[in-house]
C-alpha positions in Angstrom: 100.2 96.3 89.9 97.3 93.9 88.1 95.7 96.3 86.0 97.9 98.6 83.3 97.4 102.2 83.8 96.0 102.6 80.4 93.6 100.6 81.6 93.0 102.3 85.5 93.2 105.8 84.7 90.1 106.3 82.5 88.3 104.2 85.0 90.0 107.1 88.0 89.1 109.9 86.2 85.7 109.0 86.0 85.6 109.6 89.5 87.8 112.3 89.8 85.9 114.4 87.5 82.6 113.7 89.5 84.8 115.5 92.4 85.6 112.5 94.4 88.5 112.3 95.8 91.0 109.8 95.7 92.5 108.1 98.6 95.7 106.3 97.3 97.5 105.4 100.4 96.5 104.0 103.7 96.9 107.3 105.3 94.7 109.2 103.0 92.1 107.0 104.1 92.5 107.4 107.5 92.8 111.2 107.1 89.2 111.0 105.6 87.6 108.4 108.4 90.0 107.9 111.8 87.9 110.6 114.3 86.5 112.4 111.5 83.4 114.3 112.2 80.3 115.0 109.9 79.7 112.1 106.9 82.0 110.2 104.4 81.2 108.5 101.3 83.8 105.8 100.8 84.1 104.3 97.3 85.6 101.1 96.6 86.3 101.1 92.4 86.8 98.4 90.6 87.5 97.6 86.9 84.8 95.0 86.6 81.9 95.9 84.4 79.5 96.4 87.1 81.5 99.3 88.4 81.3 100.7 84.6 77.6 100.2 84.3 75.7 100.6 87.1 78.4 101.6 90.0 80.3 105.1 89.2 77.3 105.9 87.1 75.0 105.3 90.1 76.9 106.9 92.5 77.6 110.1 90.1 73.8 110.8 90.1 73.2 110.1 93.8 75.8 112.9 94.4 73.5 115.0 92.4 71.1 114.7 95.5 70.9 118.6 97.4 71.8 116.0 100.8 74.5 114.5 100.6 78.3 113.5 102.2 80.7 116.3 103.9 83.1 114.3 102.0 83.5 111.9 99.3 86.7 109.4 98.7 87.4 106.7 96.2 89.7 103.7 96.7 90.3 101.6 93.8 90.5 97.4 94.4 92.7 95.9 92.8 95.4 99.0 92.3 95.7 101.1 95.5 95.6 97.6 97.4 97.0 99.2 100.3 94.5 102.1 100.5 91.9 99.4 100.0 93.1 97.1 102.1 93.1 100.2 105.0 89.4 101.4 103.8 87.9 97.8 104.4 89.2 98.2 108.0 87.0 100.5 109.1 83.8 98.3 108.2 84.5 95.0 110.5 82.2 92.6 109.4 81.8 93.0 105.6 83.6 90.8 103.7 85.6 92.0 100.9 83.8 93.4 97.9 84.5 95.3 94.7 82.8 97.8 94.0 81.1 98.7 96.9 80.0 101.4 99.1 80.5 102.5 102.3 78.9 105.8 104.3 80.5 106.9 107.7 79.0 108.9 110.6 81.8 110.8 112.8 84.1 107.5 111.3 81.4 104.5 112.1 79.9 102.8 109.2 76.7 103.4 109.4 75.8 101.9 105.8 77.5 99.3 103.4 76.4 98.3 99.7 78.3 95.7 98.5 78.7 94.1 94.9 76.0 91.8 95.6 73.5 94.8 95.9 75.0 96.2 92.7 74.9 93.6 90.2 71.5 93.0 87.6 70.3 96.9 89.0 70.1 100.0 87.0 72.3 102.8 88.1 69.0 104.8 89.1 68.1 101.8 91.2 71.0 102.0 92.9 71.3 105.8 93.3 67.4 105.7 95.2 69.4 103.4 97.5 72.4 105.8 98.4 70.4 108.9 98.5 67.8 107.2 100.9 71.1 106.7 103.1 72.6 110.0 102.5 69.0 111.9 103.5 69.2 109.6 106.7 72.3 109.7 107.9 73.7 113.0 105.8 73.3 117.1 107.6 
């Protein structure tokens, strides 16, 4: 494990409390995503201080939004490498990237933000981007 727990679970919890649930193991992910139906919000944590800042906070207001995921998961880079590892597998294409987002129609990635799109932006910037997905793509 990189990252003491001391360390991780704070940065978990976070989550958790926001009612995301975690996906630990590479068959929790594929519970949530292999032939699923309806929408997924995939989380990809991270301990950097974008995730702090402008990720988790950003996400926990665009969860706010009245449309939003049948279900939302967290896996967490750099800890559950396994159940990250698995997640990344179902968006071919995207290079590796923590923290990011992924959403999933009926288990297809239908949109991806990745670090690059989080870094330098306000989490309110970044929560207008995932609730313009969610009201898109979201029942």
């Amino acid at each position: 494990m990189l990252y003491p727990p001391e360390i991780t679970e704070p940065i978990r919890m976070d989550l958790v409390n926001a009612g995301v649930t975690e996906l630990r193991t590479p068959s929790d992910v594929d519970m949530v995503l292999k032939n699923a139906p309806g929408t997924t919000l995939v989380i990809i944590n991270s301990v950097c201080g974008c995730a702090a800042g402008m990720a988790r906070p950003g996400v926990k207001i665009a969860l706010q939004h009245t449309k939003r995921p049948d279900r939302v998961g967290t896996v967490f880079a750099g800890v559950d490498r396994e159940a990250t590892e698995r997640a990344r597998h179902y968006i071919p294409g995207v290079p590796p990237s923590s923290p990011a987002f992924a959403l999933f129609k009926d288990g297809k990635p239908v949109y991806v933000m990745e670090r690059y799109q989080i870094e330098g932006r306000s989490p309110q910037e970044i929560a207008f981007d995932l609730v313009e997905a969610f009201d898109e793509y979201c029942g």
